[in-house]
ZARO-113526 format. One record per residue (C-alpha): residue in one letter; chain; y, x, z. Coordinates in nm, 2 decimals. Layout:
<recs>
- A;A;Y;X;Z
...
</recs>
This chain:
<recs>
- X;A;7.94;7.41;11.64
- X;A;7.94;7.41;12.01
- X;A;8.15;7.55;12.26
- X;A;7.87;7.78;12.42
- X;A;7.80;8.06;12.16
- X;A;7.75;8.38;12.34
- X;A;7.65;8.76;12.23
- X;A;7.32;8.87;12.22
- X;A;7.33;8.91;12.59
- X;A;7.42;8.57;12.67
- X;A;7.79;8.63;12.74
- X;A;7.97;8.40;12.62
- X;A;8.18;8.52;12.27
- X;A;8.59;8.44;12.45
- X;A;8.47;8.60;12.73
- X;A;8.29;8.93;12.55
- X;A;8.59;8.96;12.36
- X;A;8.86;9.03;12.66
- X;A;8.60;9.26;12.81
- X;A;8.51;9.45;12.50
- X;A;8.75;9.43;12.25
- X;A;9.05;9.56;12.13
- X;A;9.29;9.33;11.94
- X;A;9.48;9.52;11.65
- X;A;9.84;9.41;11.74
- X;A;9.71;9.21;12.05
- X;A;9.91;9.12;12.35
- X;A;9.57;9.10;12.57
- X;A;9.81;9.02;12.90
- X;A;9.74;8.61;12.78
- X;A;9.41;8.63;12.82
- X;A;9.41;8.78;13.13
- X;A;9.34;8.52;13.44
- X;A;9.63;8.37;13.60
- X;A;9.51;8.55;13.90
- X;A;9.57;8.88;13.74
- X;A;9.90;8.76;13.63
- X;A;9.79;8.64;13.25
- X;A;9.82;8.28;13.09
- X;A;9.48;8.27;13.12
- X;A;9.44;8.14;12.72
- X;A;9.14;8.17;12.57
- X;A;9.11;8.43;12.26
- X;A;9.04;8.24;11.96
- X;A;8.72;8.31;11.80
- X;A;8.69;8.24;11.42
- X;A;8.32;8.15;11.31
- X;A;8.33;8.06;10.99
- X;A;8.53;7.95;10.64
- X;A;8.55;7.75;10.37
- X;A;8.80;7.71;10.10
- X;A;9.14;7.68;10.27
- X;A;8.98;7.58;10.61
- X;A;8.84;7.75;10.89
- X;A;8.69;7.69;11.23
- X;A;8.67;7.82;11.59
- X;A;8.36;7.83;11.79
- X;A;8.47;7.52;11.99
- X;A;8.42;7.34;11.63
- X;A;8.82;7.26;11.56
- X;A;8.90;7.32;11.18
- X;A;9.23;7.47;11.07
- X;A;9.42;7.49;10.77
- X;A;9.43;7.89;10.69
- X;A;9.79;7.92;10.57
- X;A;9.80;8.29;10.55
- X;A;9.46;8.38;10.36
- X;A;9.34;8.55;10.66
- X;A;9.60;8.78;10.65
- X;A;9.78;8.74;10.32
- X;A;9.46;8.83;10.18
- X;A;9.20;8.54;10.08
- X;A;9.30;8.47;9.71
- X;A;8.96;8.26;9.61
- X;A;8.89;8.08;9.93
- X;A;8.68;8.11;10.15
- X;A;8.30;8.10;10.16
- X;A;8.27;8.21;9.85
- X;A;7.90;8.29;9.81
- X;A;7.90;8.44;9.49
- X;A;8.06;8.70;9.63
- X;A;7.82;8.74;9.88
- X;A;7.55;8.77;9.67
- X;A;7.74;9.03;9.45
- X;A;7.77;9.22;9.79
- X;A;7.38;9.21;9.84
- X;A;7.28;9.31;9.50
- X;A;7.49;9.62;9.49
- X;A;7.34;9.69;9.85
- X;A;7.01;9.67;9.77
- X;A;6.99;9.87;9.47
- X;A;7.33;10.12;9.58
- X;A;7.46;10.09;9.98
- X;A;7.67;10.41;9.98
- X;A;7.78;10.70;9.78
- X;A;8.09;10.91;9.80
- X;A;8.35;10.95;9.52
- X;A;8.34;11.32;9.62
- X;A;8.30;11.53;9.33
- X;A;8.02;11.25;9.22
- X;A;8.10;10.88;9.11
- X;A;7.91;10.54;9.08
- X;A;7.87;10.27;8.82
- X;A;8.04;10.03;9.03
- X;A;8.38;10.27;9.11
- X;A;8.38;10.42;8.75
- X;A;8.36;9.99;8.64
- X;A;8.65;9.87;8.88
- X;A;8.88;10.16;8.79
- X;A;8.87;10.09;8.43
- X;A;8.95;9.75;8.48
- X;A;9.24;9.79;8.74
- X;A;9.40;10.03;8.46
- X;A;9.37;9.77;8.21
- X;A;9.60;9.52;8.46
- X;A;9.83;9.77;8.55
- X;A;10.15;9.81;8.32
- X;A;10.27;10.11;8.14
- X;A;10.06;10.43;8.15
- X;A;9.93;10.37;8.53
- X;A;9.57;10.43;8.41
- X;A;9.47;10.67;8.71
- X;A;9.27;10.48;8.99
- X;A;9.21;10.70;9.37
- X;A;9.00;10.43;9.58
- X;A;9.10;10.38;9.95
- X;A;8.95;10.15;10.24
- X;A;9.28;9.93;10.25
- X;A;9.65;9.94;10.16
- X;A;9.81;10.13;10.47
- X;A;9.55;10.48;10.30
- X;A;9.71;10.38;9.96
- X;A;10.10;10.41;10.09
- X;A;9.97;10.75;10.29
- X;A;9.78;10.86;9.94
- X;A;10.08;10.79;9.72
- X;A;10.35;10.98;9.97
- X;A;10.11;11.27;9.92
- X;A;10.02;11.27;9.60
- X;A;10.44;11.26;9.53
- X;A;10.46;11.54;9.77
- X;A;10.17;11.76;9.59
- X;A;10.28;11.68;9.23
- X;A;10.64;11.77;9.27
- X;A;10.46;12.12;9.40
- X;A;10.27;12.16;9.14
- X;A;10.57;12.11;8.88
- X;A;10.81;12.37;9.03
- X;A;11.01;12.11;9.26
- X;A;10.86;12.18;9.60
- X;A;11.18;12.03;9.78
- X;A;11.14;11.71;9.67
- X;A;10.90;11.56;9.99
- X;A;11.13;11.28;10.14
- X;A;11.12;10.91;10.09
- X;A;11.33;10.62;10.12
- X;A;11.22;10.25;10.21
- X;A;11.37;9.93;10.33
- X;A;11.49;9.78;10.63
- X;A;11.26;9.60;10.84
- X;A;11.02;9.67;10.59
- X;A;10.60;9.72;10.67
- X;A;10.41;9.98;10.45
- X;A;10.10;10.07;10.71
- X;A;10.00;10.23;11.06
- X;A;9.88;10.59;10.93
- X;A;10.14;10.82;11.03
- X;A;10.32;10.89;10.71
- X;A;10.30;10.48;10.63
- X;A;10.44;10.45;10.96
- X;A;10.72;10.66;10.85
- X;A;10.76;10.45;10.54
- X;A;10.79;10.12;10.75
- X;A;11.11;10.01;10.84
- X;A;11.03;9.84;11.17
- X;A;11.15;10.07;11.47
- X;A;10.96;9.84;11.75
- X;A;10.62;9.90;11.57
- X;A;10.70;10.31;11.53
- X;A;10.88;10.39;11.91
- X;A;10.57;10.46;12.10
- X;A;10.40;10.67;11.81
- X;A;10.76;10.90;11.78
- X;A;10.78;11.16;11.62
- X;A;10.67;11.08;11.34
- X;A;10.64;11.24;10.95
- X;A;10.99;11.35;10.94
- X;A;11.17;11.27;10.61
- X;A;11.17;10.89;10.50
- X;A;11.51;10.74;10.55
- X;A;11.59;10.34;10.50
- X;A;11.83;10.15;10.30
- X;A;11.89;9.76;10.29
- X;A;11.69;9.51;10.19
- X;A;11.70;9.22;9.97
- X;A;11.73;8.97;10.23
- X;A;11.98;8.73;10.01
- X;A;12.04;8.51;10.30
- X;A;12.20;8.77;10.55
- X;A;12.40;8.98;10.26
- X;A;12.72;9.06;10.37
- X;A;12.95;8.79;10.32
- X;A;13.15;8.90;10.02
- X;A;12.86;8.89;9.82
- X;A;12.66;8.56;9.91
- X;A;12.79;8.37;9.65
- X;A;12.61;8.62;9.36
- X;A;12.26;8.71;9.34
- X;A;12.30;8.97;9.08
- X;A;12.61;9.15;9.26
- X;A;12.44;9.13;9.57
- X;A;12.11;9.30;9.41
- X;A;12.33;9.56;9.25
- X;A;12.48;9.63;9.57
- X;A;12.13;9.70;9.74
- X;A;11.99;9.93;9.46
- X;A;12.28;10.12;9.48
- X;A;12.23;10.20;9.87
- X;A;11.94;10.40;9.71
- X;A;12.09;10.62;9.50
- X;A;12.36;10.64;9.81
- X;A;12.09;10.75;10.02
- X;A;11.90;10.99;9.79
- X;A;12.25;11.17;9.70
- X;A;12.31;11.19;10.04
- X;A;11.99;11.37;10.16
- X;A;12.02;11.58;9.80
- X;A;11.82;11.48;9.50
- X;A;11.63;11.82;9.46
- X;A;11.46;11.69;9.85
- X;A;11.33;11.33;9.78
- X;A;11.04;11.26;9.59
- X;A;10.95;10.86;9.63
- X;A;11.12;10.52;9.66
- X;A;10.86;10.28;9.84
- X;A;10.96;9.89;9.78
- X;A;10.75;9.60;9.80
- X;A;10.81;9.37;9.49
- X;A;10.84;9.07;9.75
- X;A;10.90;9.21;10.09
- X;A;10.67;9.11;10.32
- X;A;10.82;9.19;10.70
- X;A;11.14;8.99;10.77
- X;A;11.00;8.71;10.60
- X;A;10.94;8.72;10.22
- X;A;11.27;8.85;10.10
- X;A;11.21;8.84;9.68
- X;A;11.40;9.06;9.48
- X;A;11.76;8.94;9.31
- X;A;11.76;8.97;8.94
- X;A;11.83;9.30;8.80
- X;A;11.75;9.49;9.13
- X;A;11.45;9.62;8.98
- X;A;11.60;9.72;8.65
- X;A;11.87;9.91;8.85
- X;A;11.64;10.07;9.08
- X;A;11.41;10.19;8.78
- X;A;11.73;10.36;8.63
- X;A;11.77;10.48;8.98
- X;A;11.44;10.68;9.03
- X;A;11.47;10.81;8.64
- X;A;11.84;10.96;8.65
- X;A;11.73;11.16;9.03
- X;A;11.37;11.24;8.91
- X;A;11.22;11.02;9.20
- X;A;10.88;10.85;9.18
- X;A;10.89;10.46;9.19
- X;A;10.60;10.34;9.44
- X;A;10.54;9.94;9.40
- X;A;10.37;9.88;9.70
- X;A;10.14;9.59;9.62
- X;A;9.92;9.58;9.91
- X;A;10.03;9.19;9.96
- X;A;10.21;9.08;9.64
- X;A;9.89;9.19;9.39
- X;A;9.63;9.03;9.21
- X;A;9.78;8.69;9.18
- X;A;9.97;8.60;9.49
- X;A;10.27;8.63;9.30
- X;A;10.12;8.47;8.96
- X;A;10.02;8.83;8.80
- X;A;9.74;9.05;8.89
- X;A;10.04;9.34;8.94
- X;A;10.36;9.16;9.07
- X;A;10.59;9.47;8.90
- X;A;10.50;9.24;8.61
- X;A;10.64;8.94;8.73
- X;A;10.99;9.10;8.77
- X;A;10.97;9.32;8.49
- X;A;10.93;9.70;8.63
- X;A;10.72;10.01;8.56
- X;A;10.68;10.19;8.87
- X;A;10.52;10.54;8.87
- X;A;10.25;10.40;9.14
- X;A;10.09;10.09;9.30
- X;A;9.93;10.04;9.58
- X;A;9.70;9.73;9.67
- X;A;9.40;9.67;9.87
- X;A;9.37;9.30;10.04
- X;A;9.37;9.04;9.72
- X;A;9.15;9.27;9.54
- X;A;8.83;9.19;9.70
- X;A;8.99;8.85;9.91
- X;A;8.87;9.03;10.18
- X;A;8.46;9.01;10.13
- X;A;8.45;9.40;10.18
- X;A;8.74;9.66;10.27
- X;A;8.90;9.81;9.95
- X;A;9.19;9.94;9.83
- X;A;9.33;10.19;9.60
- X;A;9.67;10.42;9.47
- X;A;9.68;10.38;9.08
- X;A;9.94;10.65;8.93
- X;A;10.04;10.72;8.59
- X;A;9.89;10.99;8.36
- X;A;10.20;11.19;8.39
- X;A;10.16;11.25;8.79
- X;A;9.77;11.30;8.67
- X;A;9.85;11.60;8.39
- X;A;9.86;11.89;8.70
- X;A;9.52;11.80;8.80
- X;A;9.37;11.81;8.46
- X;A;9.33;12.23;8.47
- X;A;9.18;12.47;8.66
- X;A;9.12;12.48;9.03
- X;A;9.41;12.21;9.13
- X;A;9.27;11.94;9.30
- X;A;9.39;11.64;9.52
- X;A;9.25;11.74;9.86
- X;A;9.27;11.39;9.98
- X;A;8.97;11.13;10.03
- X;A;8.78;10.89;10.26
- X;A;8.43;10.83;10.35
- X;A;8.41;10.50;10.25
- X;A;8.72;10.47;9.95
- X;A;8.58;10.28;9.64
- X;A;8.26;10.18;9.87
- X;A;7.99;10.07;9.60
- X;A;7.91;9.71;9.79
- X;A;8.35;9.70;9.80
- X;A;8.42;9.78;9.45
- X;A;8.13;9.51;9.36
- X;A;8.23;9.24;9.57
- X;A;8.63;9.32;9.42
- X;A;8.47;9.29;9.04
- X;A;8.31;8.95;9.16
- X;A;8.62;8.89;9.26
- X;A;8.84;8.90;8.94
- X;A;8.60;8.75;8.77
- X;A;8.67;8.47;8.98
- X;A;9.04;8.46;8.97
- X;A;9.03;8.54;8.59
- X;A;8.72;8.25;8.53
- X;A;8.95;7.99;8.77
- X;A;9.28;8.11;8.61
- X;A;9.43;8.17;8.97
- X;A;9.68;8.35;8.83
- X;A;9.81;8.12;8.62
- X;A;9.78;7.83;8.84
- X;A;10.00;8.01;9.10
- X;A;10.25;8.05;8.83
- X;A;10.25;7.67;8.72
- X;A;10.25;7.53;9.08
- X;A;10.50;7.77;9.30
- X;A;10.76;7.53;9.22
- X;A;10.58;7.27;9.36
- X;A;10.51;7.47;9.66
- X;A;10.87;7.55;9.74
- X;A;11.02;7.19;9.66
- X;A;10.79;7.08;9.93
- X;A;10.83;7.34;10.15
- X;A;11.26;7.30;10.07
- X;A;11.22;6.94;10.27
- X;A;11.22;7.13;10.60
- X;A;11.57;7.24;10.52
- X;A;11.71;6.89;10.66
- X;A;11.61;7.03;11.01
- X;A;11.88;7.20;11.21
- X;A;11.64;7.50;11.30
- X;A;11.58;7.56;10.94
- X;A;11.80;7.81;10.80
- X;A;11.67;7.92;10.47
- X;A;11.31;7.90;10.28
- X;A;11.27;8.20;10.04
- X;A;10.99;8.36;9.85
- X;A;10.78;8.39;9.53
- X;A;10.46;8.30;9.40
- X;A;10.22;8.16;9.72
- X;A;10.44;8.40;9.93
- X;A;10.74;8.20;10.11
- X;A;10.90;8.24;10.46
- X;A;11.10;8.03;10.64
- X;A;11.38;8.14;10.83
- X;A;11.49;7.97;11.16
- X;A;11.81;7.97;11.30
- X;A;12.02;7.88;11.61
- X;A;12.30;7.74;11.38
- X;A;12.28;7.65;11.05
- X;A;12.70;7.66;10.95
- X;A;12.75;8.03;11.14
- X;A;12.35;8.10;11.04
- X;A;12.34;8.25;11.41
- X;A;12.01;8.36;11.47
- X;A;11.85;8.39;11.82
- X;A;11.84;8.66;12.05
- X;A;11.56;8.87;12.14
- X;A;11.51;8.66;12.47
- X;A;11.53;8.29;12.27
- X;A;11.30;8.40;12.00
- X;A;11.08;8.55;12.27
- X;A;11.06;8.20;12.41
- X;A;11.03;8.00;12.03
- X;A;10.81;8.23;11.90
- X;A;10.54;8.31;12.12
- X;A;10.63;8.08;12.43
- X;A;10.63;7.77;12.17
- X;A;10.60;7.76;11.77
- X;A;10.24;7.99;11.76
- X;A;10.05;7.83;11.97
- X;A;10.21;7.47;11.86
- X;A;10.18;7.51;11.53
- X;A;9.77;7.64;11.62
- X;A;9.72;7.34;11.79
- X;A;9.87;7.14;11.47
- X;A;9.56;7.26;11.29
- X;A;9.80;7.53;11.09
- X;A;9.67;7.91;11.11
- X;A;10.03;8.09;10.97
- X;A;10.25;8.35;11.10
- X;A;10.55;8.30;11.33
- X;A;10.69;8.65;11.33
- X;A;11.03;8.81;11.46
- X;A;10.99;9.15;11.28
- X;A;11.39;9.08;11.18
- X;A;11.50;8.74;11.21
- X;A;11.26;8.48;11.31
- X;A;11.05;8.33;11.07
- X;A;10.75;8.11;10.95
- X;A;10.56;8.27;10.68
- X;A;10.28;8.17;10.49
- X;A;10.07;8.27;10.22
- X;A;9.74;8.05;10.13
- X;A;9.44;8.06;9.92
- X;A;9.58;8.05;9.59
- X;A;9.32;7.77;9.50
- X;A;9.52;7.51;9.66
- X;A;9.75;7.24;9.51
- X;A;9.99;6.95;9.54
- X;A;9.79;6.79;9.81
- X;A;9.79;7.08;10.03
- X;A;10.12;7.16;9.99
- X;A;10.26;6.85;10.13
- X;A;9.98;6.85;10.43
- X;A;10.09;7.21;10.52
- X;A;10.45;7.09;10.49
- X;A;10.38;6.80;10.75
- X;A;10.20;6.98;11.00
- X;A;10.55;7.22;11.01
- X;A;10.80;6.95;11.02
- X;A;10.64;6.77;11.31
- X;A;10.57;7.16;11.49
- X;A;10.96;7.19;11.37
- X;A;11.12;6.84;11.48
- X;A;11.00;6.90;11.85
- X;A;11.13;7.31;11.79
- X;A;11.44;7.18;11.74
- X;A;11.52;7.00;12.01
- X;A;11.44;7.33;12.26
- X;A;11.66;7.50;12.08
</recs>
């Protein structure tokens, strides 16, 4: 690589990019010239991928410790996957799943029934997992319609919790910094607590199982509060992504599934992360032991080669559309894309061929003993997670667990740990969406080796952390 690649107009790429483009979630003030009162940095420019690594355009390789964005399973570079995308292109580029179907929808639905638990056999194809949350809030809402319970529309989520940037997913998600300057919003979706263990109130830090009761009982708090005959949908991640990989205690789910039954609420496992093996099964209800109603995923199910993702529901919420002239007015252009639903069966033939799955299962423990080491730092408060999924939690003082404040982890963060850790040769996410946190989430083809060489890149990004703090 060199550090000269420009456009087609001979600008060069950094330089295109903060005239042209528009970052999702980008503060573009750093890349503005000191002159114009930015840092000035140059926006990193990602050229190509292999395996676990990547590279910029100036040639530096990285370790990709977050799949791309918790969504690489197989790797990357994967050209079998490519040339699945071609071959469906060539002989099928596009067709709509409007009233008419294709060989390649029809072949991914059948198969994404057979992984899902229970009697989830229904598969509506989106482009990604923020359409799936927005399909399955109104499919809940148009189902309970069509069953004589038109009342039931609300929803309740989790603290701090992410579900999407449509509207209604916005709703869903739990974090009030990313929904302030969208307000109002789709009225409706209340929050409860979370199951982050290591900030449960203090009488209940000492047991798991109490404290997990305690949260699944805020649920049914909150749904007889708002009145049962009004909520239709309980929206939980079975590893919560935002606030830094906050796994569920044991028996939460159990509870929360007796929950959603007794009040006649739909349970929505929102999957959009945790699925297709990034927990150890290809539907992470099944790793903790739950039938929801609904999943949602996108991201693992294609690692990424090509946009997909899709609601699966049960056949019950299915029966009202069987007759007649009822129909789910709901759909987009390019849901269950011919080329995307190709590329996602390449895919699983992959992780299924390789045993991914099953290799994430053996080796997590491996993962979080090494990843554990980093408690012996003073900034490190707690490491947490499932699966290739684990955040680690920083702190200001480990005895009181006294996090920072907005200004401090303003200045750890972004002023420090990103770009430190970047310059490490790590690509992970440093992220203050509740307390502040490391997370990561790699290629699940990765092993013992790479577990310890991500593990030393943060202790020596950590060491010199800690001594700012």
């Amino acid at each position: 690589m060199t550090d000269n690649l420009t456009t087609r107009s001979g600008t060069p790429l950094a330089q295109a990019a903060r005239d042209h483009l528009w970052g999702h979630f980008t503060r573009h003030s750093v890349y503005e010239p000191a002159s114009a009162g930015g840092l000035g940095l140059d926006v990193p420019v990602i050229v190509r991928g292999q395996g676990h690594r990547i590279w910029d355009d100036k040639g530096r390789s990285y370790f990709d410790g977050l799949a791309g964005l918790f969504t690489v399973q197989v790797g990357h570079g994967r050209t079998e996957l490519a040339e699945a995308a071609a071959e469906q292109a060539a002989k099928l580029a596009y067709f709509p799943l409007w009233s008419y179907t294709h060989p390649m929808g029809i072949e991914l639905a059948e198969r994404l029934a057979s992984y899902a638990p229970g009697d989830l056999n229904r598969v509506f194809f989106t482009s990604g997992g923020g359409e799936a949350v927005e399909s399955a809030w109104k499919l809940a809402k148009q189902y309970f319609k069509l069953t004589g319970k038109p009342t039931k529309t609300k929803v309740v989520s989790r603290s701090i919790a992410y579900h999407g940037t449509p509207h209604g997913a916005l709703s869903i998600t739990g974090i009030p910094a990313a929904k302030a300057a969208f307000e109002p919003l789709v009225p409706g979706a209340m929050k409860v607590p979370n199951t982050g263990f290591y900030r449960a109130p203090e009488h209940l830090r000492d047991d798991e199982y109490a404290f997990g009761q305690w949260a699944a009982n805020r649920i049914a708090e909150a749904i007889e509060f708002e009145g049962p005959d009004t909520v239709a949908a309980v929206f939980l991640e079975p590893v919560q992504n935002s606030g830094g990989c906050f796994p569920p205690p044991p028996g939460y789910f159990e509870r929360v599934r007796e929950i959603c039954d007794d009040y006649d609420v739909l349970l929505v496992s929102d999957e959009t992360i945790c699925a297709f093996g990034r927990i150890g099964s290809m539907f992470a209800c099944d790793d903790f032991n739950y039938v929801p109603d609904i999943i949602t995923c996108a991201k693992g199910m294609s690692s990424g080669y090509s946009p997909i993702g899709a609601m699966i529901a049960s056949e019950r919420l299915f029966e009202p559309f069987r007759n007649g002239t009822t129909s789910f007015a709901h759909g987009y252009t390019f849901g269950g894309h011919p080329v995307s639903a190709a590329v996602a069966m390449a895919n699983l033939d992959i992780l299924e061929r390789e045993g991914l799955n099953q290799r994430v299962v053996e080796k997590s423990g491996a993962f979080r003993a090494q990843l554990e080491t980093l408690l012996d730092l003073p900034i490190v408060g707690d490491v947490r997670g499932a699966g290739y999924f684990f955040g680690i939690e920083l702190v200001k003082d480990k005895q009181t667990r006294a996090s920072f404040d907005d200004a401090e982890s303003e200045r750890l963060l972004r002023g420090f740990l990103s770009k430190a850790l970047y310059e490490a040769g790590l690509y992970c996410r440093a992220d203050d969406r509740g307390d502040p946190v490391i997370q990561l989430s790699p290629p699940l083809t990765i092993g013992e080796p790479e577990f310890a060489e991500i593990t030393g890149m943060l202790h020596d990004v950590l060491c010199r952390a800690s001594e700012l703090v």
